[in-house]
N, C-alpha and C positions, 0 to 999 in steps of 0.2 A: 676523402674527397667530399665536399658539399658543392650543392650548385646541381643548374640542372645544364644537360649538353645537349646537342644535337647532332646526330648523325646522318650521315650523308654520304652514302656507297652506291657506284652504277660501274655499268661496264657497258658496251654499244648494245647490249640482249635484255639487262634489267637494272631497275633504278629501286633506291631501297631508302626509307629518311626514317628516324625514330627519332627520337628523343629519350630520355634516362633521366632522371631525376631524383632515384632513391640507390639506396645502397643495392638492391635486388629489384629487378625486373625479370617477369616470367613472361617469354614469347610462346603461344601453346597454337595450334590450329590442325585445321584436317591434312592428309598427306597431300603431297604435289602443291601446296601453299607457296611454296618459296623459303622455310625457316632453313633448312639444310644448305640451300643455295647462298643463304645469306651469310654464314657462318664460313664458308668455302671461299667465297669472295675476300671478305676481311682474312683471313687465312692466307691467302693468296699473296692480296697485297702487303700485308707483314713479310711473305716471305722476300718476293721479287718486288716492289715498290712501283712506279710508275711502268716500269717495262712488261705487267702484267695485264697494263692494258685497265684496270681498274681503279677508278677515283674512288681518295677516301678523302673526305673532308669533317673535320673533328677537332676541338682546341686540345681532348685526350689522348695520349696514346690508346689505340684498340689495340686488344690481340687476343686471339685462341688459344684457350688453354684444352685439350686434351687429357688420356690418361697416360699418355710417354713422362715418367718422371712429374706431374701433376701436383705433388707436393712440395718439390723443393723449386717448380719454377713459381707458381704461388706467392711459397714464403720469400721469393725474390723481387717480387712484383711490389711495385708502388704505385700509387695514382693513375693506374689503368683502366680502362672500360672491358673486365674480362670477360668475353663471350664463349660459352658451352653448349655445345650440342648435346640432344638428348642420348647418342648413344655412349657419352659418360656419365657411364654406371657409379662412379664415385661421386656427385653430387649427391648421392642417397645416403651417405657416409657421416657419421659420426663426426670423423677429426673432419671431413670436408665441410661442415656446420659450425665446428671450434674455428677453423681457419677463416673462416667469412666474417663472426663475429669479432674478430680479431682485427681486420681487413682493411686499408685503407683506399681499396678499391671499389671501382662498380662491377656489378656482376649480371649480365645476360643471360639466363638461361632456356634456353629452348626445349621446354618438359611436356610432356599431356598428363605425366604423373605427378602424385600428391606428394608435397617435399615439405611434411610437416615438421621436420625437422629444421628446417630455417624460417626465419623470422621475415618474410615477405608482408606486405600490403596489399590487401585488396584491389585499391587503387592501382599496381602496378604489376595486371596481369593484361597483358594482351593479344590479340591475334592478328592474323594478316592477310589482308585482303587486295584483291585486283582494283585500282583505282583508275582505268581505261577499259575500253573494250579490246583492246591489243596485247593484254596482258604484260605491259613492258611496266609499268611504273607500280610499285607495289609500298602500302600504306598500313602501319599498324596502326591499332586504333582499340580503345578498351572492350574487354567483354565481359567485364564481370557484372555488368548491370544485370546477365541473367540469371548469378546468381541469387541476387537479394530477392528477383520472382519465387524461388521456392520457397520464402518464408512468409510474407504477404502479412510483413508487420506496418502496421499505425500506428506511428511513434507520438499522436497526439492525444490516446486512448489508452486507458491499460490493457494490460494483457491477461487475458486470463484463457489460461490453458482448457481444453477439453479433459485432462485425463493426465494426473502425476502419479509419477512410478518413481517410488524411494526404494533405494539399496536392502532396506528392511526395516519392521517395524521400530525398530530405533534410532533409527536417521531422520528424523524429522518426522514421522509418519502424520502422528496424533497433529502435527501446526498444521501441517497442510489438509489435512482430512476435515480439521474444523474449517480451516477456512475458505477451500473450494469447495464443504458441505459434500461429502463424498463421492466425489469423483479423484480420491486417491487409491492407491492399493502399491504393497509392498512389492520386491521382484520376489520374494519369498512363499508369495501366497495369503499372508495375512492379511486380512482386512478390521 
């Protein structure tokens, strides 16, 4: 799939909109958010369809995939917006990273853990927030801008490190020692 979608799930209790635009999207936030809720809903309505009481509005098919059978419904799947809850434990998996790369699906996943194992974007990590005071309309919206604050680079400037730590005195030691004038040292103890 390319392109980007838009989603659009409520029910008379909550209203939920995203958007997807990469092969992987990570939904993360604190408990009682709504991501569980939201995963439950489109679950819902895949199963029972409009007599569940819940609107899906999407040009995609959405659906949940779970760990029941996980693999072979997957490798069955085409051009779906597939959305996962954090408590499948097989997103952490090996062949579940071979399968994604493989994929010609979208993929939602709802994590607070590190899934270094798939190839996500920065750009498409987000969380989820109350966007009334009624708590009924809920809004994801990016968060990774806090993380580029722990780095507190100026891309206009070079960089110059406080203090390089090489693998050991033969991995570069002697370049970098001359040229940050010793503020290197090796993980070995050599200086």
């Amino acid at each position: 799939m390319v392109g980007k979608f838009d989603i659009e799930i409520y029910n008379n209790k909550v209203h939920y909109f995203l958007t997807v635009k990469r092969n992987i999207t990570i939904l993360q936030g604190n408990s009682a958010t709504g991501k569980t809720e939201l995963i439950r809903l489109i679950g819902e309505h895949e199963a029972n369809g409009a007599s569940s009481g819940i609107t899906l509005k999407c040009e995609a098919k959405c659906t949940v995939l779970t760990f029941v059978d996980w693999e072979l419904r997957l490798s069955a799947m085409h051009k779906n917006i597939v959305f996962i809850d954090e408590t499948a434990a097989f997103v952490k998996s090996k062949r579940f990273a071979e399968m994604v790369r493989g994929s010609d699906n979208y993929f939602v996943i709802v994590t607070r853990d590190d899934l270094s194992q798939l190839p996500y974007s920065v750009d498409e990590i987000y969380g989820l927030r109350n966007v009334s005071d009624n708590q009924k309309y809920k809004i994801y919206h990016r968060i990774y801008n806090e993380m580029y604050k722990l780095y507190h680079f100026d891309y206009g400037k070079p960089f110059v490190p406080e203090l390089v730590i090489t693998e050991d005195s033969n991995s570069g030691f002697e370049f970098f020692d001359t040229l940050y004038q010793g503020k290197c040292v090796s993980a070995n103890g050599k200086r």
